[in-house]
C-alpha positions in Angstrom: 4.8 -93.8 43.0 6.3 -94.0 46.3 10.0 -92.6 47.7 12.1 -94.4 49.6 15.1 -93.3 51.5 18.7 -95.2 51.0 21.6 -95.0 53.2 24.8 -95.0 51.1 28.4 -95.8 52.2 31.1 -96.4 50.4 33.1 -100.1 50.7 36.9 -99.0 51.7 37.8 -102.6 50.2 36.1 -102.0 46.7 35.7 -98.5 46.0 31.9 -99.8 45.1 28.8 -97.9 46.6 26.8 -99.4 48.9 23.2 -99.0 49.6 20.1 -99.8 51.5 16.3 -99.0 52.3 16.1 -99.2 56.4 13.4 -101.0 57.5 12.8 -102.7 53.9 13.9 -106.2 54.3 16.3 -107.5 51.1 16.5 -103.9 50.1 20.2 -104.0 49.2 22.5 -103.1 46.7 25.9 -101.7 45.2 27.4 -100.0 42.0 30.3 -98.6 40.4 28.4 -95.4 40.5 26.1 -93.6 42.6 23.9 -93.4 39.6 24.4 -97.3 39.0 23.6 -97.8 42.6 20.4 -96.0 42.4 19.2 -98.0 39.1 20.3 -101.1 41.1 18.4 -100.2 44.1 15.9 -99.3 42.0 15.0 -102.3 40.2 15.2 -104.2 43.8 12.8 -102.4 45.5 10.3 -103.0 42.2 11.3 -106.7 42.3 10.2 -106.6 46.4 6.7 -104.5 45.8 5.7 -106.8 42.8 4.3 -109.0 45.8 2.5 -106.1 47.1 3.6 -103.1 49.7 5.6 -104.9 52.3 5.4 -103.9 56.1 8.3 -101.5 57.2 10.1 -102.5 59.7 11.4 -99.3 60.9 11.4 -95.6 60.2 14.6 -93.3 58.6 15.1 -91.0 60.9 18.1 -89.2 60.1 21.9 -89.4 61.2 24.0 -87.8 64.0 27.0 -86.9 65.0 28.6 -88.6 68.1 32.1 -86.7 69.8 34.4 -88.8 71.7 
């Protein structure tokens, strides 16, 4: 079993959760709920390894602040 890392925002327009796996092409998803954004996610990333582990295309690093 691998982990993946998902970067979560929420849409201003829909209230929904919105999520994806960096570097993990078609790794996209949303949900009502965090916990129905993670199943969703979920069950893409299963549906993108069934052809075999795809190349990343990048690596998470983490976030930062920028001041202005």
């Amino acid at each position: 079993m691998r982990a993946y890392t998902a970067v979560v925002e929420r849409c201003p327009d829909t209230g929904l959760y919105v999520g994806y796996v960096p570097g993990l092409a078609g790794a996209h998803s949303q949900g009502a709920t965090l916990d129905e954004l993670n199943a969703n996610l979920t069950e893409v990333v299963a549906l993108i390894l069934e052809d075999g582990e795809p190349a990343i295309e990048g690596e998470f690093i983490g976030t930062q602040t920028v001041r202005v």
